[in-house]
Legacy VTK file of the C-alpha trace (Angstrom):
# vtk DataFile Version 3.0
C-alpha trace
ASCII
DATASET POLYDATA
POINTS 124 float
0.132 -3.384 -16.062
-0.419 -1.174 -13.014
2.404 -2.452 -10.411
4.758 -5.644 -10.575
6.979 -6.432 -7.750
10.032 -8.769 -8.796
11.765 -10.943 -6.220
11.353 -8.126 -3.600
13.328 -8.750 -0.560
13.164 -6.508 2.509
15.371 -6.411 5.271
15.501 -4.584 9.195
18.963 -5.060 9.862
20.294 -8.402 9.327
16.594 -9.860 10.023
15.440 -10.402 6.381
11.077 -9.584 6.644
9.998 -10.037 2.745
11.238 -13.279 0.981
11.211 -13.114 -2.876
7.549 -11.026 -3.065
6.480 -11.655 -6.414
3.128 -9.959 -7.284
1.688 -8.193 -10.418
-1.699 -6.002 -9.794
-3.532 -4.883 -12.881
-4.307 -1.164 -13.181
-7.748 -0.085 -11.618
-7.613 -4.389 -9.611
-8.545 -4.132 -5.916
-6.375 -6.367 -3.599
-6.131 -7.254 0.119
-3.152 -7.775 2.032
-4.421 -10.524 4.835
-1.722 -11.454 7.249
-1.126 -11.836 11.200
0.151 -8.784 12.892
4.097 -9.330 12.038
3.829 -10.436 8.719
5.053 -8.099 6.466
2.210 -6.690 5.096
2.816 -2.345 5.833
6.588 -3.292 5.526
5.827 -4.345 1.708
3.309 -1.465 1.151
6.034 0.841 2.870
8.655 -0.745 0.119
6.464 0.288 -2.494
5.482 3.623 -1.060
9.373 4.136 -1.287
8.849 5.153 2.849
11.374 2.113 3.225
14.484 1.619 0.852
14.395 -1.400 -1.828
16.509 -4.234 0.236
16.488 -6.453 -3.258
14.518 -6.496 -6.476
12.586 -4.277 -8.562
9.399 -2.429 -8.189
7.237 -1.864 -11.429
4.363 1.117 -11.799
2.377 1.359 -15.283
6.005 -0.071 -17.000
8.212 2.051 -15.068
11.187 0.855 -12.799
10.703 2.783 -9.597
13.009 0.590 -7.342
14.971 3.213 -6.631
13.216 6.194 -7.110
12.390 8.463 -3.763
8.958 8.635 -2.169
8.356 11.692 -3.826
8.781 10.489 -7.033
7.087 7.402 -7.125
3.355 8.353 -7.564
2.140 5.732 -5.429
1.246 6.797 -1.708
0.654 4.902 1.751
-3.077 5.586 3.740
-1.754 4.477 6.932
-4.393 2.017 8.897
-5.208 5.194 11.397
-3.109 7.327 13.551
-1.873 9.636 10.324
-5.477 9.905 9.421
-6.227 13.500 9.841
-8.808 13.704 12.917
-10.350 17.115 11.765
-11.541 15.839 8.033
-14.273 13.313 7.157
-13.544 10.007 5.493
-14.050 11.660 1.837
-11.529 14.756 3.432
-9.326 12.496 3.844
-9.424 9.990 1.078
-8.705 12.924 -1.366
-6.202 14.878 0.337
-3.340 12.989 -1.674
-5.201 14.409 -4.652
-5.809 17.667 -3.344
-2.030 18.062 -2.718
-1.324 16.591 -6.762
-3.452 19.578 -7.718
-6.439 17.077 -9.374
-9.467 19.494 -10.199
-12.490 19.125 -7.459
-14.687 17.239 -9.738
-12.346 14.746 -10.594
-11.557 14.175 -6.708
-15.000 14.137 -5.983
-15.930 11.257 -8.427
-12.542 9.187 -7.274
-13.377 9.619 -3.631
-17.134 8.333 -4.597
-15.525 5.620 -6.695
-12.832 4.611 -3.796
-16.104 4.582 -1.196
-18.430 2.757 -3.627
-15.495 -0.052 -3.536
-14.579 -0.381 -0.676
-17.618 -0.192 1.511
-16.632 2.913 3.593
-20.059 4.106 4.270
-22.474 1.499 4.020
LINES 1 125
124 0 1 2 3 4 5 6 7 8 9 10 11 12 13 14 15 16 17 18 19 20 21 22 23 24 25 26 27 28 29 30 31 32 33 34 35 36 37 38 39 40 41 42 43 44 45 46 47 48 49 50 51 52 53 54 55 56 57 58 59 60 61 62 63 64 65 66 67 68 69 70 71 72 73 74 75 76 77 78 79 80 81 82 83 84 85 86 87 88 89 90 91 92 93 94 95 96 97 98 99 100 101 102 103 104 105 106 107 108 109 110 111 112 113 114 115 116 117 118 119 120 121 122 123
């Protein structure tokens, strides 16, 4: 299993934002969060980014509860939608600048950043 969320609840104060996420994503699956602006949908990536503390349930990653773990230590990260892309780096720049910073060998970044563009349509 790659990630499993468990009855993940989210609040902003007393306004309660996710209601009992349930969601398991298989290692290497592609998904889309689709939602209207408001939704919920970089408020749950944010929970699981550990960016936001767990309000209620339990974050899974490859078997592992990381509910509770900080940011840091939760090897999953957040691309946010633009304005902390880095201006001065191309798309591959910046796709592989999390890996850069984990210390992954060139080649290996290269052929995830080729990998990450070949799925998702980046440049063609």
């Amino acid at each position: 299993m790659g990630i499993e969320l468990k009855a993940v609840n989210q609040k902003y104060g007393g306004l309660k934002v996710l209601h009992d996420i349930n969601l398991a994503i298989a290692e290497g699956e592609m998904i889309a969060l689709v939602g209207p602006s408001g939704c919920g949908k970089t408020t749950l990536l944010k929970t699981i980014a550990g960016l936001l503390p767990l309000s209620q349930g339990q974050i899974w990653l490859k078997g592992k509860d990381i509910s509770h773990l900080p940011a840091q230590d939760r090897n999953a990260v957040m691309v946010f939608q633009n304005y902390a892309l880095f201006p001065h780096m191309t798309v591959a720049e910046n796709i592989s600048y999390g890996l850069k910073i984990r210390r992954v060998d060139k080649a290996q970044r290269q052929a995830r950043v080729q990998e990450i563009i070949a799925k998702t349509e980046l440049l063609g």
